[in-house]
N, C-alpha and C positions, 0 to 999 in steps of 0.2 A: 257308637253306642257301646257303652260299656257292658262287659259276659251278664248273662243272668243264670243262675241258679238251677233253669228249668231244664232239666232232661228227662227220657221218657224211665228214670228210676223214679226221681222225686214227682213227677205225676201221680204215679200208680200211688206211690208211697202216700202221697198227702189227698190225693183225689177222695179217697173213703171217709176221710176226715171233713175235707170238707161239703161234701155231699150230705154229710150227716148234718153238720150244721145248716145248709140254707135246707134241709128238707124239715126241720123242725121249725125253722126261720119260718116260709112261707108254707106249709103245707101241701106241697104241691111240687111231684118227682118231677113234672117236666120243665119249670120251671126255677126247681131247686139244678136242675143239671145245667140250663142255660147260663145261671148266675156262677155257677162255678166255672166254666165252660168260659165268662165274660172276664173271671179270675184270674185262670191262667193266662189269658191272653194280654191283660193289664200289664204282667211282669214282662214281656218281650214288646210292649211298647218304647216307642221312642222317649213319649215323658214319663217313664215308670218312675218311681224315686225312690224304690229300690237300693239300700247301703247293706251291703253281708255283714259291716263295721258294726250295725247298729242293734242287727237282732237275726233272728233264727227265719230263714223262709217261711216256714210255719206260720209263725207269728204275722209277719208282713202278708200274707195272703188269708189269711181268716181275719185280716183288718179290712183289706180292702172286701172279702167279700161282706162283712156283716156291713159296709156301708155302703154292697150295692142292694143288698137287702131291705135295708133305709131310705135307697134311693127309689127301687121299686115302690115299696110302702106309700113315699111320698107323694110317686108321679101317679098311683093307682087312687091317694084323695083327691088329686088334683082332676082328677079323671071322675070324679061322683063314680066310681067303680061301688057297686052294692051287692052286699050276699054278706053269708057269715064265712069261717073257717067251716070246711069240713067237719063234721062233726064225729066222726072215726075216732078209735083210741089205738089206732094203729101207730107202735112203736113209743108209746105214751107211758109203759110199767118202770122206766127210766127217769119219768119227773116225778116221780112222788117216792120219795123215802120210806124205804121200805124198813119197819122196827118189830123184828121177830117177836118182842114180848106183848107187841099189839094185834098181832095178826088181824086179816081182816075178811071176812068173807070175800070169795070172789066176785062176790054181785056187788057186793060195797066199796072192793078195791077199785071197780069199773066204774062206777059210778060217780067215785071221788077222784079217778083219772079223766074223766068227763067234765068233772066239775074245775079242774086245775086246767084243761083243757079250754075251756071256756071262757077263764078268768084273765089265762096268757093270750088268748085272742083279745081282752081287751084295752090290756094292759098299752102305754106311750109305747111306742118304737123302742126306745133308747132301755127301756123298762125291762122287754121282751128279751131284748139282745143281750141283756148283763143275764137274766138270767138264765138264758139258755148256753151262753160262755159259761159260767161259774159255773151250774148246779148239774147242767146237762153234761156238756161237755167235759166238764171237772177243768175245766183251765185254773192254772194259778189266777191270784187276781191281778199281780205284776204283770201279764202274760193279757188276760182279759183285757185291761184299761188299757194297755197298748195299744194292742188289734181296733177296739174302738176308739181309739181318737182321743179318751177320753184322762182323765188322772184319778188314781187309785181312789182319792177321796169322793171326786163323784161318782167313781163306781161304785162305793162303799153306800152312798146316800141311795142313788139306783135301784141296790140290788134291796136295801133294806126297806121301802119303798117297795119295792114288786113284792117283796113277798110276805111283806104284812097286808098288798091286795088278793094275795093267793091264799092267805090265812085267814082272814077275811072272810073268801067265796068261800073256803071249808066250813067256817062255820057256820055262816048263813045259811049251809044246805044240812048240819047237821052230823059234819063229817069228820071233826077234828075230837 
């Protein structure tokens, strides 16, 4: 089995990273740490495929975690799993762009975190995921399309796409 990358520096190092990602992924700490937790553990498997030649650990593990996030997503419709996302704006003042010469009340700011909140819950998988890589995370998008699987042009279509349904739900509620 060829070395992997993982030791208990780059853990620590990347763990906060990627916790942050599957915790806005699925809403949900105990299950955002599982997935991460299922992350690591991917890289010192036997069939990892894992190449240091090819890209930054970083990158190779917030791939495969946003496509266990997917894989989650998948098995939980396959499952008639029912309920909404949490409805909490806990950790939420990060998706929405913040323009000093707009200011915005804070009842309004909450409300339209609420409302983007709502709209990323119903947005495709693939939808959710670009724009919680690009917008949230601030990934490059060379860096994004990678981790998902995916090629910069359909991340490009994706993300343009998710957030003309996030521009959308603002308006529709009166918020944009």
């Amino acid at each position: 089995m060829p070395p992997t990358p993982l030791d208990a520096a780059t853990i620590r190092e990347l763990e906060p990273f990627l916790l942050r990602l599957a915790t806005r992924a699925v809403r949900d700490a105990v299950l955002a740490h599982d997935l991460v937790q299922a992350t690591f553990l991917s890289l010192i498997e036997p069939t990892s495929t894992y190449d240091a030649s090819r890209g930054m650990v970083r990158s190779y593990l917030a791939g495969v975690l946003m496509r266990k996030v997917a894989d989650h997503y998948r098995r939980q419709r396959r499952e008639r799993v029912t309920g909404d996302f949490d409805e909490t704006t806990d950790g939420l003042d990060e998706r929405v762009a913040h323009d000093p010469s707009r200011a915005m009340h804070p009842i309004d700011r909450s409300r339209a975190m609420s409302v983007i909140d709502r709209a990323l819950a119903r947005l495709p998988d693939q939808q959710r995921l670009v724009v919680l890589a690009c917008d949230v995370e601030q990934m490059d998008r060379a860096e994004a399309a990678s981790s998902l699987g995916i090629t910069e042009g359909n991340l490009r279509v994706l993300l343009h796409r998710a957030r003309h349904e996030l521009r959308k739900a603002l308006e529709d509620a009166k918020m944009r």
